[in-house]
C-alpha positions in Angstrom: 8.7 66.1 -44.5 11.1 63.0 -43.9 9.1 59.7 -43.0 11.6 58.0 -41.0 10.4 53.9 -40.8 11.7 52.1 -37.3 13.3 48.5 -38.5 12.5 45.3 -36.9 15.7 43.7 -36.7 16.1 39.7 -37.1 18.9 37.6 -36.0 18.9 35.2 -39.1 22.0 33.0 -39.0 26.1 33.6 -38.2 28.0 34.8 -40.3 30.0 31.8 -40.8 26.6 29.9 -42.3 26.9 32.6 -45.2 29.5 31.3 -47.3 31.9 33.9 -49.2 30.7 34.9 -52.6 27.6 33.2 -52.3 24.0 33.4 -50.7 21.3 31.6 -47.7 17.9 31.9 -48.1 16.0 33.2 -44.6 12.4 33.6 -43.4 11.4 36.7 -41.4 7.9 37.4 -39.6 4.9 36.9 -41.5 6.6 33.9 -44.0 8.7 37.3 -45.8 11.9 35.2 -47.6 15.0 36.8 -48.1 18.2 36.0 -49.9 21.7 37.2 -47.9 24.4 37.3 -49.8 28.6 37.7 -48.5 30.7 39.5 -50.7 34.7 39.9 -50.2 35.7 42.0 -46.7 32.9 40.4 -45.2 29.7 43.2 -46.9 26.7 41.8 -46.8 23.6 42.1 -48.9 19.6 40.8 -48.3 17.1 40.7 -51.1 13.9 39.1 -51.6 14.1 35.5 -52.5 11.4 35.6 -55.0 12.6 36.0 -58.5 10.1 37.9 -60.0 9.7 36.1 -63.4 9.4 32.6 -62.6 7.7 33.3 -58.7 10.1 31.0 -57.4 12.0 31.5 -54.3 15.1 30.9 -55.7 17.2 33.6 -55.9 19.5 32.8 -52.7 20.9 30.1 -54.6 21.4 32.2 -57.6 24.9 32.7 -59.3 26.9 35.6 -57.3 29.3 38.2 -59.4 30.0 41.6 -60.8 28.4 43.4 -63.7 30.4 46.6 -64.8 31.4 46.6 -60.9 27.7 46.2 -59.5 27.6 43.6 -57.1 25.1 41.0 -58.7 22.8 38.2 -58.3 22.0 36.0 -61.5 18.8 34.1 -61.1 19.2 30.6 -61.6 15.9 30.1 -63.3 15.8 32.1 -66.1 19.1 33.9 -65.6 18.0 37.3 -64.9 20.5 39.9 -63.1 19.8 41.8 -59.7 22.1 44.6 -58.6 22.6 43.6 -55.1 23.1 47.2 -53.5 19.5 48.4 -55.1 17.6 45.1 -56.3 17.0 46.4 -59.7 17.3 44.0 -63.0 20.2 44.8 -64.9 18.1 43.2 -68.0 15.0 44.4 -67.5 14.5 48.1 -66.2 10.5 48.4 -65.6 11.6 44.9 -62.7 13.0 44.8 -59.7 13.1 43.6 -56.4 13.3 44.3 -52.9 16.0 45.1 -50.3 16.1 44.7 -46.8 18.9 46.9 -44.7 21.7 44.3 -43.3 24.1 44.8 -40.0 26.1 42.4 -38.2 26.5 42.5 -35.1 28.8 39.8 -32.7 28.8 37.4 -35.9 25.6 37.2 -36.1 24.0 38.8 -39.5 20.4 40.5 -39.1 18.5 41.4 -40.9 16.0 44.6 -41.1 12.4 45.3 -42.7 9.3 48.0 -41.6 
């Protein structure tokens, strides 16, 4: 049996407000912060905003690159490394955190959760 979950989708910003090869941070229903991120040919990525070892929301503003060609996040606190496609750390295994399902749609980026 396949449990198929219907997304709320959020119109969070355009897509000019994301700059290229960086991140904004954005606050859906019930005070839920993600981080968006724009990579190269406009692909888009959202992940929580919390990084999960200092509980700061932080990670939008994080350091944006490539890790064996994984699309990453580095945390700006403590430096940890979040594969953007999945949200696992790439220096920690057992820590991770979570995606939320992107599409744009007439320049405008939203932004999808349960």
């Amino acid at each position: 049996m396949t449990l198929s979950l219907e997304l709320t989708w959020t119109a969070v910003c355009a897509v000019e407000d994301v700059p290229m090869g960086a991140g904004v941070a954005a606050l859906l229903a019930g005070d839920v912060q993600v981080a968006i991120f724009r990579l190269p040919g406009d692909e888009f990525h959202a992940l929580s905003n919390m990084d999960p070892f200092s509980g700061a929301a932080v990670l939008a503003r994080g350091i944006v690159g490539d890790a064996a060609g994984a699309p990453m996040v580095t945390s700006p606190v403590y430096k940890q490394r979040f594969d953007l496609r999945t949200g696992a750390c790439l220096d920690d295994e057992e820590v991770s955190v979570r995606t939320f399902a992107v599409r744009v749609t007439s320049g405008v980026v939203h932004v999808g959760s349960p």
